[in-house]
C-alpha positions as CSV (number, residue, x, y, z in Angstrom):
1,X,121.3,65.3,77.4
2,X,118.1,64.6,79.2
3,X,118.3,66.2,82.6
4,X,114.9,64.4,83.7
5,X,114.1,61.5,85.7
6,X,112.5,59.6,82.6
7,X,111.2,60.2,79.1
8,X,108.0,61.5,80.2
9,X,108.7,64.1,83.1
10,X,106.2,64.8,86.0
11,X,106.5,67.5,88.2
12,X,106.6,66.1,92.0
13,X,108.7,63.5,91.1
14,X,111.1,65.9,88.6
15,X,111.1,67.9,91.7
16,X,112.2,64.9,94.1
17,X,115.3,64.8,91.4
18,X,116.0,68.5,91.6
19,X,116.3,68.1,95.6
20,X,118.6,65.1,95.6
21,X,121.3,66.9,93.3
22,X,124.7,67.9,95.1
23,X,126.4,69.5,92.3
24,X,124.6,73.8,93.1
25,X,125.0,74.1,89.4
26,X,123.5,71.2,87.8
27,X,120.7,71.6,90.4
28,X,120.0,75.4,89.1
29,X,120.3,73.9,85.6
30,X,117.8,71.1,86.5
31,X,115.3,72.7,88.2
32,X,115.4,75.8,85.1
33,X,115.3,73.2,82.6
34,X,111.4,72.4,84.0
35,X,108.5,73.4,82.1
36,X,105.8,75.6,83.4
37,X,103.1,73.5,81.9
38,X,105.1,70.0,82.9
39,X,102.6,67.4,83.3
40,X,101.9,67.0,87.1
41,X,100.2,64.1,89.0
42,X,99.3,65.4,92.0
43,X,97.8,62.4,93.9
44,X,101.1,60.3,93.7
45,X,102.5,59.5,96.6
46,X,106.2,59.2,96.4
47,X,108.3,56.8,99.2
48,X,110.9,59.4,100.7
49,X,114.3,58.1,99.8
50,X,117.9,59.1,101.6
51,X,119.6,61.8,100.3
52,X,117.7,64.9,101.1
53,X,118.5,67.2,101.1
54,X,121.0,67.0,98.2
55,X,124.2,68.8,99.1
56,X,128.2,69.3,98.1
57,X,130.7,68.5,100.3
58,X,131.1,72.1,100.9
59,X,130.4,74.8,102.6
60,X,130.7,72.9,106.3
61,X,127.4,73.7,108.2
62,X,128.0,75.1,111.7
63,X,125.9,77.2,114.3
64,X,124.3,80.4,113.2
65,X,126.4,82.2,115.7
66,X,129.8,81.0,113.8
67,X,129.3,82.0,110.5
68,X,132.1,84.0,109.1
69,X,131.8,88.1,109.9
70,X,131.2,90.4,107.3
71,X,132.7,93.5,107.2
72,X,131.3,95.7,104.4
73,X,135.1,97.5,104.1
74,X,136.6,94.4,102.7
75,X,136.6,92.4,99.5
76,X,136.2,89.3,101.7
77,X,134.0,90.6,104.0
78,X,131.5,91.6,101.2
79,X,132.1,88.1,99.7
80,X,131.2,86.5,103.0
81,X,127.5,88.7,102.4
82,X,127.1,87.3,99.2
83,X,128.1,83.5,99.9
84,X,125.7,83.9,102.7
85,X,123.0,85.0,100.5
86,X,123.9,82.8,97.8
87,X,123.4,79.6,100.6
88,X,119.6,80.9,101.7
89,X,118.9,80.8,97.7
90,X,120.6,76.8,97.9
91,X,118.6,76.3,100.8
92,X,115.5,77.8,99.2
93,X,115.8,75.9,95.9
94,X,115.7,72.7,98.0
95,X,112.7,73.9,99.9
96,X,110.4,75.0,97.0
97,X,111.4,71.1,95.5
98,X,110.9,69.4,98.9
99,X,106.9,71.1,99.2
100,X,106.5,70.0,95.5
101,X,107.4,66.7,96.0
102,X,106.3,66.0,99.3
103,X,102.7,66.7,100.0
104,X,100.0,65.3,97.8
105,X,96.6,65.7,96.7
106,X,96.6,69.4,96.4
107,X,95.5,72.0,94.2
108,X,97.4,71.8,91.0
109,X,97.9,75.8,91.3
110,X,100.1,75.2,94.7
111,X,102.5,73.3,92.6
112,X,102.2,75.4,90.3
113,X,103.2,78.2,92.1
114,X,106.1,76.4,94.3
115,X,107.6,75.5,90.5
116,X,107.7,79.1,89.9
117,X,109.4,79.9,93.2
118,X,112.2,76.9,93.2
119,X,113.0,78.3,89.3
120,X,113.3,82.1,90.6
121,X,115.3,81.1,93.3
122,X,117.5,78.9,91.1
123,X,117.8,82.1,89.1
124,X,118.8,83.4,92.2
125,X,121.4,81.7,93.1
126,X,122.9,81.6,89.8
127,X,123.0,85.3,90.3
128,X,124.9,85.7,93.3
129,X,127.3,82.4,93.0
130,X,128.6,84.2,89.6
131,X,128.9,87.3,91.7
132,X,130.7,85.9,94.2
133,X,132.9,84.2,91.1
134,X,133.5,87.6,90.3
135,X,134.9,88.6,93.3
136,X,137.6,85.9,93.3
137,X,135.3,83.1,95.7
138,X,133.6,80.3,95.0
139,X,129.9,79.0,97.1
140,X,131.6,76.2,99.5
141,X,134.9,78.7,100.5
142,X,133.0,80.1,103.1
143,X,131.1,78.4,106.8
144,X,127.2,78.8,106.4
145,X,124.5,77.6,108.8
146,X,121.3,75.1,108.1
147,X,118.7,76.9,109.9
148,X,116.4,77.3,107.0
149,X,116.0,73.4,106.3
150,X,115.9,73.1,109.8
151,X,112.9,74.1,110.6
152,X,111.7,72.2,107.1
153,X,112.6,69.1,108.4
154,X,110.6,70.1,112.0
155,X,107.4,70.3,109.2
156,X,108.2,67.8,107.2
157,X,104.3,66.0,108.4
158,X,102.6,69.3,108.1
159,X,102.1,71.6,105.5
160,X,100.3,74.3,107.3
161,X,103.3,74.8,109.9
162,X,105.5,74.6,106.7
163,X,103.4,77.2,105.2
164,X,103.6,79.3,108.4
165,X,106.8,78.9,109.4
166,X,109.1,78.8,106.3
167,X,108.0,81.2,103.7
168,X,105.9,83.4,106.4
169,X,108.7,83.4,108.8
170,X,112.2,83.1,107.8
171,X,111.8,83.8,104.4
172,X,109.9,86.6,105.4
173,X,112.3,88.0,107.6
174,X,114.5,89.0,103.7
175,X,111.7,91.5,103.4
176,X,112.9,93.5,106.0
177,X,116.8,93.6,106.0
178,X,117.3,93.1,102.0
179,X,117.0,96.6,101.3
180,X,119.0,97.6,104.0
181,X,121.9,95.5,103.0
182,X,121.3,96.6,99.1
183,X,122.3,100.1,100.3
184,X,125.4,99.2,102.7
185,X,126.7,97.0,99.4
186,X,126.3,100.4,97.1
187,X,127.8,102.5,99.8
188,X,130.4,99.9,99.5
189,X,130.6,100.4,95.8
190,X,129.4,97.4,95.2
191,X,126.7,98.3,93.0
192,X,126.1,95.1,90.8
193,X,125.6,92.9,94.6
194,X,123.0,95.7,95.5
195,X,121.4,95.3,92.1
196,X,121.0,91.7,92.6
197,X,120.0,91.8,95.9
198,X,116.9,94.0,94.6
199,X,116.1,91.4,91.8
200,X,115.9,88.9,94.8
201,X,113.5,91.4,97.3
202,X,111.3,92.2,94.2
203,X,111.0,88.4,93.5
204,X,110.7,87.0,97.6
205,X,107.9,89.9,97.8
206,X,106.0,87.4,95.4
207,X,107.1,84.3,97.2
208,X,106.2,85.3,100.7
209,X,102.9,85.9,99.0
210,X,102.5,82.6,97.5
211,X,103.2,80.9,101.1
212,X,100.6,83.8,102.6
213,X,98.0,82.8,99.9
214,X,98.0,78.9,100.7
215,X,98.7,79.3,104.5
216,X,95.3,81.4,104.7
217,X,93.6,78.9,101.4
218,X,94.2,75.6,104.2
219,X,93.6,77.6,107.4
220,X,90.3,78.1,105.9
221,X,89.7,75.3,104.3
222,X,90.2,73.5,107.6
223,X,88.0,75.5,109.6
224,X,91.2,77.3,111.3
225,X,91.8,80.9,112.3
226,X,95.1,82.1,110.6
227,X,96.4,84.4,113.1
228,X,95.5,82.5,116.2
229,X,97.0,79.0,115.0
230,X,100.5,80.8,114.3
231,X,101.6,81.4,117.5
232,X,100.3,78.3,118.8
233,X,102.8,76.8,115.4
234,X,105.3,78.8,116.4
235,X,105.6,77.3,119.9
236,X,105.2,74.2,119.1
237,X,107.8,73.8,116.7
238,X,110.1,76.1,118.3
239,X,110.4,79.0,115.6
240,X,112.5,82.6,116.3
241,X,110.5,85.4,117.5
242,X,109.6,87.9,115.4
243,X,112.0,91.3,115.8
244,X,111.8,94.4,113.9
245,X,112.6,96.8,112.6
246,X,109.9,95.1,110.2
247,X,109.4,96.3,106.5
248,X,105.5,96.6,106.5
249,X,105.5,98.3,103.1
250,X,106.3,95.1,101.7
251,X,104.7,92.5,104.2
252,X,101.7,93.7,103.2
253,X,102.2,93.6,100.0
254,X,103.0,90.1,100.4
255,X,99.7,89.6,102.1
256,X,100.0,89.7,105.6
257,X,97.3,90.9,107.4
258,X,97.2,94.3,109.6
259,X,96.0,92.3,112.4
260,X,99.2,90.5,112.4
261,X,101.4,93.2,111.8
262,X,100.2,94.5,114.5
263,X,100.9,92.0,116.5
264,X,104.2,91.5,115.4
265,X,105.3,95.0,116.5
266,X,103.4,94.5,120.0
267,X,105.5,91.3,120.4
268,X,108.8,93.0,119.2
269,X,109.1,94.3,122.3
270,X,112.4,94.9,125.0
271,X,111.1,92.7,127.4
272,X,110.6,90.0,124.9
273,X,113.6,89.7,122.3
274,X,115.9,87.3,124.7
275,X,115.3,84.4,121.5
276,X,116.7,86.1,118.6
277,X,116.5,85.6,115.0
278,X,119.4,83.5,113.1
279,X,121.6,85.2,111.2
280,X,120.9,85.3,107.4
């Protein structure tokens, strides 16, 4: 069964097909079905069509603040966790596809990389919904919130407050509390979720680094000073404040500067936390 848009398949526009899927699983079969060395044309421009993001009929999206609890003592309360997780990885599949597709005339190594990253977080998902399958639930049985393509919609006509505000940001902020909540789920006894969840925090390292790497690569390529602009981005298009406790073992790893780590803890400060950070 050919799972491509036509006979001879090119990345952006496979990519555009991987975002408009609604079925999770034939998305995650899609997207892993793509070559690394697909061919790629990256000066086509492609008209945006309806549909995007691609998405089942369930879970219903509500506010941040009305997600379901979850309570580590319970079955359910652990599967709440994971269908919670499990819905950043859906959410993250469809923003690695929408970046591919989107912006043109770029490096072919950006699309290369973002390839890499919607496949991993395919893998990913796959990962936690057969976990969660495990534990008697199904992704859709559960409330989840749309912050994440939010805030990729608010960039959807510039890539550098993409860059700076997606991966550096939110997907960033999995660097600090995924270990964390690797622990709780062991202490829980649920040691094959905590395994899992250290999969995905070995492989987000790398993908926080890739949307480092290009934020810096156009900041300077445009003249721009990295860690002045993103405040200035982060006002302007209304991101959440930055609140420890922070995992700088691994955001520098990731390639943030210590400049801005530093800066991060001076603004995670009392006085300053009244915007918070959505829940994951």
């Amino acid at each position: 069964m050919n799972l491509f848009p036509s006979q001879a398949p090119e990345l952006k526009a496979t990519a555009l097909h991987v975002l408009l899927q609604t079925d999770p699983q034939e998305k995650c079969r899609l997207a892993l079905s793509i070559p690394d060395d697909v061919r790629l044309d990256n000066a086509i421009q492609i008209h945006e069509p309806d549909g995007i993001p691609g998405r089942p009929l369930r879970p219903e999206l509500v506010p941040p603040g009305q997600v379901g609890r979850r309570a580590m003592h319970t079955v359910e309360g652990r599967a709440v966790l994971i269908h919670a997780l499990a819905h950043i990885e859906m959410n993250a599949i469809n923003l690695a596809a929408d970046i591919l597709w989107r912006f043109a005339g770029l490096p072919e190594q950006f699309y290369r990389d973002w390839l890499r990253v919607m496949k991993e977080e395919a893998y990913h998902f796959q990962l936690l919904s057969d976990h969660l399958q495990q534990q008697g639930y199904r992704y859709g049985d559960f409330t989840a919130h749309n912050s994440l393509w939010e805030m990729a919609a608010k960039t959807r006509q510039d890539l550098i407050a993409r860059l700076a505000l997606v991966p550096r940001t939110l997907e960033a902020r999995g660097l600090d509390v995924t270990p964390g909540v690797a622990v709780k789920l062991a202490q829980a006894g649920d040691a094959r979720g905590a395994e899992i969840l250290m999969i995905i925090y070995r492989d987000e390292i790398g993908h926080v680094a890739i949307g480092n790497h290009w934020y810096l690569h156009f900041c300077t390529e445009q003249g721009l000073d990295p860690v002045a602009l993103y405040p200035q981005l982060a006002l302007q298009y209304k991101a959440p404040r930055l609140r420890g406790p922070f995992n700088l073992e691994a955001r520098r790893t990731a390639g943030f500067s210590d400049e801005e780590l530093q800066l991060m803890l001076q603004a995670d400060q009392p006085q300053n936390q009244a915007q918070t950070q959505p829940r994951v």
